[in-house]
C-alpha positions as CSV (number, residue, x, y, z in Angstrom):
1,X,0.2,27.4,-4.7
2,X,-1.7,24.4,-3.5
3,X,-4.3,24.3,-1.2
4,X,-5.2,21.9,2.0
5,X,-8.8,22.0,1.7
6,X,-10.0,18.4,-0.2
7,X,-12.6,19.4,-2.0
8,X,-16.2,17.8,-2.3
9,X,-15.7,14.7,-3.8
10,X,-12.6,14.0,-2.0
11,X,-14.4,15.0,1.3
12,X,-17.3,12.8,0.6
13,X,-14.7,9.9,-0.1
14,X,-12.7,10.4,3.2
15,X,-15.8,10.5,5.1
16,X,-17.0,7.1,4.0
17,X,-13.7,5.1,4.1
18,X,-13.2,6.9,7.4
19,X,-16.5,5.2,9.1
20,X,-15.5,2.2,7.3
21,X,-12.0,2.4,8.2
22,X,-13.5,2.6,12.2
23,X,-16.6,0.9,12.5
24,X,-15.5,-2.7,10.2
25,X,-12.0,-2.6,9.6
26,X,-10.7,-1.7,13.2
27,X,-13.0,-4.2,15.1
28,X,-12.1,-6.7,13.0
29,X,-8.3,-6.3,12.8
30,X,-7.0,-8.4,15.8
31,X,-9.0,-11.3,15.0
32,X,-7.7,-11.2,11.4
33,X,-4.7,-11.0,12.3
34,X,-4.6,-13.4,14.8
35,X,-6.7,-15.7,13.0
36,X,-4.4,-14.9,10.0
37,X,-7.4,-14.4,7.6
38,X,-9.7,-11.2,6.6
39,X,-13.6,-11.7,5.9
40,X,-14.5,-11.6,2.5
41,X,-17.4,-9.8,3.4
42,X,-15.3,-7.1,5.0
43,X,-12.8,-6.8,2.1
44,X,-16.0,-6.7,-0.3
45,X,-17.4,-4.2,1.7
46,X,-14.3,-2.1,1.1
47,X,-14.0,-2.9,-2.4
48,X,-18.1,-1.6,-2.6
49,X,-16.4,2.2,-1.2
50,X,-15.2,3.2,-4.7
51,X,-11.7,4.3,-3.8
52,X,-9.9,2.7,-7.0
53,X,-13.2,3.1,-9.0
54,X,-13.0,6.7,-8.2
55,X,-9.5,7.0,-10.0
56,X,-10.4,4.9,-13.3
57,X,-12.1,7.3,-16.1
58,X,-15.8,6.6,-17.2
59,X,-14.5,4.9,-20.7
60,X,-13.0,1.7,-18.6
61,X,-15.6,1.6,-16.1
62,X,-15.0,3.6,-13.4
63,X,-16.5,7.1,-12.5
64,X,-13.3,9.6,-12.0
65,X,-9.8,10.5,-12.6
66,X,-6.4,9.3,-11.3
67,X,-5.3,11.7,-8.5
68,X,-2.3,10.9,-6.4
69,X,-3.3,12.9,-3.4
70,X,-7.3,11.8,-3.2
71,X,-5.3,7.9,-3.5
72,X,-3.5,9.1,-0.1
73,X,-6.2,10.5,1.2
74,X,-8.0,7.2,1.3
75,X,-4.9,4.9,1.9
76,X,-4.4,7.0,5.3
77,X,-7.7,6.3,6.1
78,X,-7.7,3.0,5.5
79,X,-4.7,2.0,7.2
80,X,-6.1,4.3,10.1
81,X,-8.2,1.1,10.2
82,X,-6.2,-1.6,9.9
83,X,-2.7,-2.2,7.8
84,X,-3.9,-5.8,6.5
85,X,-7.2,-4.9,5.7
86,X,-5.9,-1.5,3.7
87,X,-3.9,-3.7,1.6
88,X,-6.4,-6.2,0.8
89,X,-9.1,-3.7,-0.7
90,X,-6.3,-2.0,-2.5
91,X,-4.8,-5.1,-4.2
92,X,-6.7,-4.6,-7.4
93,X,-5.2,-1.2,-7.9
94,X,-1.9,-2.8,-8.0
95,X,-2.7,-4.1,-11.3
96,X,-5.0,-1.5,-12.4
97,X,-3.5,1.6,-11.7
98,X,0.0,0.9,-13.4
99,X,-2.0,-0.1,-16.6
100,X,-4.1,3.1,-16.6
101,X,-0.9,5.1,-16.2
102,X,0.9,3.5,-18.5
103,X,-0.9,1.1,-20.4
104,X,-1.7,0.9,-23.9
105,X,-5.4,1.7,-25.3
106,X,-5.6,-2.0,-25.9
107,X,-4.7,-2.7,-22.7
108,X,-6.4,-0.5,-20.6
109,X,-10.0,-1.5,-22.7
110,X,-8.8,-5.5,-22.2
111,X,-8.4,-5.1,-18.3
112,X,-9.8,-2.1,-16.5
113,X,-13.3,-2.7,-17.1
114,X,-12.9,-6.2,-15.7
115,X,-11.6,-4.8,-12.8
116,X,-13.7,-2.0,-12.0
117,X,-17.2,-3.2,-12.9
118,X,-16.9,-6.4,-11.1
119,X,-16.8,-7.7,-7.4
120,X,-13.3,-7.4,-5.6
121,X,-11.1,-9.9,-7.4
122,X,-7.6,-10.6,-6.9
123,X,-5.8,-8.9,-9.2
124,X,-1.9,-8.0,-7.7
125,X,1.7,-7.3,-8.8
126,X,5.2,-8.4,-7.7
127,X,8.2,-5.6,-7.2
128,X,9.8,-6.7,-4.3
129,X,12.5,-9.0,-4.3
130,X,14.6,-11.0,-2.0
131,X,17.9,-9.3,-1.5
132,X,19.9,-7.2,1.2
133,X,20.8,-4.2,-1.9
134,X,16.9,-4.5,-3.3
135,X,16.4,-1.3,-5.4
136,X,13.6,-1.3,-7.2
137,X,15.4,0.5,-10.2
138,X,18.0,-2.0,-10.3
139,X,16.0,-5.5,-10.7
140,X,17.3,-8.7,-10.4
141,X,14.4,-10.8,-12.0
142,X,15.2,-10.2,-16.1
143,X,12.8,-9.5,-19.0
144,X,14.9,-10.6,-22.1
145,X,12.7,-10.4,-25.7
146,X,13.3,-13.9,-27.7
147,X,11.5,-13.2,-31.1
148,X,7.8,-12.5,-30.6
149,X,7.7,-13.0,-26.6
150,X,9.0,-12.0,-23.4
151,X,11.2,-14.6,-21.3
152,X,11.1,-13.9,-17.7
153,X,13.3,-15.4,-15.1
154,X,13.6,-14.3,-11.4
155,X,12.1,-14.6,-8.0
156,X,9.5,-12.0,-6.1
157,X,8.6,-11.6,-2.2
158,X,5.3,-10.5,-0.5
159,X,2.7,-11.1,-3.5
160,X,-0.7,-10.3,-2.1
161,X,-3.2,-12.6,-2.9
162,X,-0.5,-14.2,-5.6
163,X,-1.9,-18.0,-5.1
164,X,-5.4,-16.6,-6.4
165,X,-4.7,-13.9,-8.8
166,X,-6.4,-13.9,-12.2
167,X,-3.4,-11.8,-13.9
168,X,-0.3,-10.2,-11.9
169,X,1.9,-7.3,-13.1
170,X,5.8,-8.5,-12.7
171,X,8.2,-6.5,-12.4
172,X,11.7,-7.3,-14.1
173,X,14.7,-5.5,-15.9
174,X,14.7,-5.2,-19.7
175,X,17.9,-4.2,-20.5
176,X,18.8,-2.4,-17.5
177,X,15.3,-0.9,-17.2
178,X,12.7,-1.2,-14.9
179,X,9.0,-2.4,-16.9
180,X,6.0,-4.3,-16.3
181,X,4.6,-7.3,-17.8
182,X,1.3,-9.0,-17.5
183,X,1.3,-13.0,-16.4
184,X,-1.8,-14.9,-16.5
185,X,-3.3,-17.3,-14.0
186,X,-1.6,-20.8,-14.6
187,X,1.5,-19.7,-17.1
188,X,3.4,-22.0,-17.9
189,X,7.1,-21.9,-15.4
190,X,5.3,-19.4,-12.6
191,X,5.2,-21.4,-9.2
192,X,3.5,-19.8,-6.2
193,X,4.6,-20.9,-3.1
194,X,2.0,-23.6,-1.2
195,X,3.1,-21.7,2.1
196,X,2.9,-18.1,2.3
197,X,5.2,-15.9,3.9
198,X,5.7,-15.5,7.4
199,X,6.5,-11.8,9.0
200,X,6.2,-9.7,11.9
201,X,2.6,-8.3,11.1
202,X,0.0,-8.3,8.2
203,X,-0.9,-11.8,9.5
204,X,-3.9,-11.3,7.9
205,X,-3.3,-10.6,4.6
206,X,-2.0,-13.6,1.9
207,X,1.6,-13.1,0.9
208,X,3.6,-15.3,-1.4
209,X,6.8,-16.1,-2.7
210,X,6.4,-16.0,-6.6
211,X,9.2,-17.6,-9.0
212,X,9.5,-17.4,-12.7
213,X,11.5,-19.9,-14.5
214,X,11.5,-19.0,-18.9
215,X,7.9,-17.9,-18.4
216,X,7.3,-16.7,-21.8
217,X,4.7,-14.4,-22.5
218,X,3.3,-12.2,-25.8
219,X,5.2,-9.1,-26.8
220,X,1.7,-7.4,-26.2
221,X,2.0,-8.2,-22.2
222,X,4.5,-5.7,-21.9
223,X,3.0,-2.9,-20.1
224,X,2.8,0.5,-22.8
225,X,3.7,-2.2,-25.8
226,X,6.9,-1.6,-27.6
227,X,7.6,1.3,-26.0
228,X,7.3,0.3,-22.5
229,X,5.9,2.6,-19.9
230,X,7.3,5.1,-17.5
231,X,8.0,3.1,-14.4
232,X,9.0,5.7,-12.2
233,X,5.6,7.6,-12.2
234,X,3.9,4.2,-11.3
235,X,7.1,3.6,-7.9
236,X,6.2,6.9,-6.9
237,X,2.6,6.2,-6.5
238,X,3.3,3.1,-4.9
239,X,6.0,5.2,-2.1
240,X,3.5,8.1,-1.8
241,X,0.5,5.7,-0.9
242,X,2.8,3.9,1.6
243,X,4.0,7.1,2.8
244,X,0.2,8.0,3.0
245,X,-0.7,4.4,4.8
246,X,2.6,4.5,7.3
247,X,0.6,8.4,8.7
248,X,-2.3,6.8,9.0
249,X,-1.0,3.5,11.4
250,X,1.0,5.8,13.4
251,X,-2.0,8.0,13.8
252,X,-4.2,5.0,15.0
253,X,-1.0,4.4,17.6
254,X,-0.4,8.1,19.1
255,X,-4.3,8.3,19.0
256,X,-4.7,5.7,21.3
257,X,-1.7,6.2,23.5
258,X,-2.5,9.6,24.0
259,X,-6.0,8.8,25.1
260,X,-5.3,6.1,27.3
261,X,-2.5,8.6,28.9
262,X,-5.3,10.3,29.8
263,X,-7.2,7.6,31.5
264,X,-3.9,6.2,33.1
265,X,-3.3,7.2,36.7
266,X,0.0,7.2,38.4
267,X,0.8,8.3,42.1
268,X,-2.4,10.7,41.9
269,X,-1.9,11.9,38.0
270,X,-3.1,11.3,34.9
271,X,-0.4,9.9,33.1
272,X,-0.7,12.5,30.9
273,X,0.3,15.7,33.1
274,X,3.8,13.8,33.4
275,X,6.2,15.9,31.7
276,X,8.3,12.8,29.7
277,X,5.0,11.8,28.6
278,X,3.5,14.8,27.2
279,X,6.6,15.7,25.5
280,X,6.8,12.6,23.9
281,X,2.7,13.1,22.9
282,X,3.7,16.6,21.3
283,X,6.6,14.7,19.1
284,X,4.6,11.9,18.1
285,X,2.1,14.6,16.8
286,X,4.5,16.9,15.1
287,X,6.0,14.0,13.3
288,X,2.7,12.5,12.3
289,X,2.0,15.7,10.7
290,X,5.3,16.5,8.7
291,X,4.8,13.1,7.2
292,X,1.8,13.8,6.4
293,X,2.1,17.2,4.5
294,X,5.3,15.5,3.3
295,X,3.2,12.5,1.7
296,X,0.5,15.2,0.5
297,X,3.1,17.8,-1.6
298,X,4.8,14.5,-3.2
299,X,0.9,13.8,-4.5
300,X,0.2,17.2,-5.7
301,X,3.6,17.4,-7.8
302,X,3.0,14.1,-9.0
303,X,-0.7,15.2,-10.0
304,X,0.6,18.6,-11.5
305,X,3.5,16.6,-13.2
306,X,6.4,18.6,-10.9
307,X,10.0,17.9,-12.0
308,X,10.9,17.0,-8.6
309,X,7.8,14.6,-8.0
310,X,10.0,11.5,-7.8
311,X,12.2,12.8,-5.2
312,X,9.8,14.3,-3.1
313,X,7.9,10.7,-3.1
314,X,11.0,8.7,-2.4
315,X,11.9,11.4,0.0
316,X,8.0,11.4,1.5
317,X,8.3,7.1,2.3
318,X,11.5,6.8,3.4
319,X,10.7,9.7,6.3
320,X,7.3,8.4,7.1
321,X,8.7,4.9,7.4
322,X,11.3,6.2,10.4
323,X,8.3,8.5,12.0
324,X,5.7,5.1,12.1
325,X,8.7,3.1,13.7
326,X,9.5,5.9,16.2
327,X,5.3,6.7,17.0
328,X,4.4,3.2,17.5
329,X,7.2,2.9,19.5
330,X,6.6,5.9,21.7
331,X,3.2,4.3,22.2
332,X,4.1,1.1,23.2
333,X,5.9,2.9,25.7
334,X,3.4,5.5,26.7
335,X,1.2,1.9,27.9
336,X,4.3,0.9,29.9
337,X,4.0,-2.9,30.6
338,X,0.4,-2.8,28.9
339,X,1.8,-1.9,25.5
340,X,3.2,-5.4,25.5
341,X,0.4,-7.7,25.7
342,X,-2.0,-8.1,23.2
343,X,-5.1,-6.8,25.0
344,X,-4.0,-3.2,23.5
345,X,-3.3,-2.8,19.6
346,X,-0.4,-0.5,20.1
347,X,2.1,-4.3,19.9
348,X,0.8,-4.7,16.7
349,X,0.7,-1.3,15.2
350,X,4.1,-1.2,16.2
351,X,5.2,-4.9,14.4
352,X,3.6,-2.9,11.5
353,X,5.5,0.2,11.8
354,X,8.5,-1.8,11.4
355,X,7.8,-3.2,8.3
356,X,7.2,0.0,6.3
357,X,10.5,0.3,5.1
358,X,9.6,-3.2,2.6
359,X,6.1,-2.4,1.8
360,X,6.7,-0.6,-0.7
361,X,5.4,-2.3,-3.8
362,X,2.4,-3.8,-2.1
363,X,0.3,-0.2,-0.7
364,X,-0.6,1.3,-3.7
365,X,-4.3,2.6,-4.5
């Protein structure tokens, strides 16, 4: 058995991204949003919390282990605070935590430490691709090796922080298969978009269209060498943290909605008391919470290397991704004509919600 009690380290971690979470990311959200840019300071300030540090062992510069579940601890409370800004501090570990898991010794000792014991810098990877059928396991951008180097050809979507990145992890097929493959800053046939992408919500946060045309790169880029790396432990991080990150947005929204029900008055009665909105309240809740526990098993097998860990994270982000869309929904609704205008979050907690079903690939600390 597993138990639901973090322990000490992990409570001491929640407790400061949690204040950080409320008292820098939350204020800050609409304007970052609206002004379609985060502070540095604030994503600094983030970055200064430890959370990735925390999950890189002392010989690459960090002070911890890689755990799973403390990683959704924190990405709940981040995203508690704001969706955008979540993503932003966690960027790094896009990069990072995919070479620690499956990495090479050369590898890990070439990057991690300049990751870790530096400021924030933007370090990201690309998985998601344009296309209707995207499936992660089944990539359209191709890895093909030509004598002593990688060719890579193929198009990505939603790059964080792509235009600045030192190094970004690219995803592609290699023979069928899934692997990663390290491309530095200003190779030769990668072309960031000038524009970056337009969506429904995370305004805030710098996303790009990335294409590779015969970007060639060292047989020692491959993530895990010649023998490649695992990349289904490093896609069930990234759907467990967004699992983790989709509870923790939809808490932010029934939160809210349930405490401005409160306030709300209607013919003599606090909104609340009304019975379609307390039932509503009471699902929001119960679904909040089976995501949750849903998100937190998938961790733990993943941490205890379970058979079924794979599954249960697929199974973990595809459920929390319909709960967010149905909670931030419900709280749009709970505001009545007040959910709609921009004076109250709930609009754009709910333009987030939607998205969760694609952001995979981009939430992963």
């Amino acid at each position: 058995m597993y138990s639901f009690e973090p322990n000490e380290e992990q409570k001491m971690l929640i407790d400061a991204v949690g204040k950080y979470a409320v008292n820098d990311l939350r204020p800050a959200a609409r304007d970052a949003e609206e002004g379609k840019s985060l502070p540095p300071k604030l994503v600094a300030k983030g970055w200064e919390l430890g959370v990735l540090q925390a999950s890189i062992p002392e010989a690459y510069g960090g002070f911890g282990d890689r755990s799973a579940l403390t990683g959704a601890l924190a990405a709940e409370e981040l995203a508690f605070g704001d969706l955008a800004g979540a993503v932003a501090v966690g960027t790094p570990g896009l990069f990072a935590l995919p070479i620690l898991l499956g990495g090479t010794e050369e590898q890990k000792q070439e990057y991690l430490p300049k990751i870790i014991e530096a400021d924030w810098r933007p370090y990201t990877a690309a998985l998601t691709e344009y296309a209707f059928d995207f499936d992660p396991l089944a990539l359209k951008t191709t890895a093909v090796l030509k004598g002593d180097q990688y060719v890579l050809n193929g198009e990505k979507a939603f790059v964080p922080f792509a235009k600045e990145a030192e190094a970004t992890i690219i995803y592609a097929a290699l023979d069928g298969v899934t692997q990663g493959f390290i491309v530095l800053k200003g190779a030769a046939g990668l072309t960031v978009g000038e524009e970056r992408e337009k969506l429904m919500s995370l305004n805030a946060l710098p996303l790009y269209r990335v294409q590779l045309a015969d970007v060639k790169i060292p047989k020692a880029n491959r993530i895990g060498g010649d023998a490649g790396h695992d990349f289904e432990r490093v896609l069930a991080s990234m759907r467990i943290a967004n699992a983790a990150a989709a509870v923790g947005v939809a808490k932010a929204a029934f939160e809210y909605s349930r405490d401005y029900a409160k306030e709300r008055e209607a013919f003599g009665v606090k909104i609340a008391q009304k019975q379609a909105i307390a039932f509503m309240l009471a699902e929001m809740r119960t679904e909040i919470e089976a995501s949750r526990l849903l998100a937190w098993e998938a961790a733990w097998k993943l941490d205890v290397g379970k058979e079924d860990a794979f599954s249960e994270a697929y199974l973990a982000s595809t459920g929390a991704a319909d709960m967010a869309m149905m909670v931030t929904d419900r709280a749009v609704q709970i505001l009545g004509g007040h959910g709609y205008i921009r004076e109250h979050p709930v609009e754009m907690w709910l333009r987030e919600g939607r998205g969760f079903a694609m952001f995979t690939g981009f939430t992963m600390v």
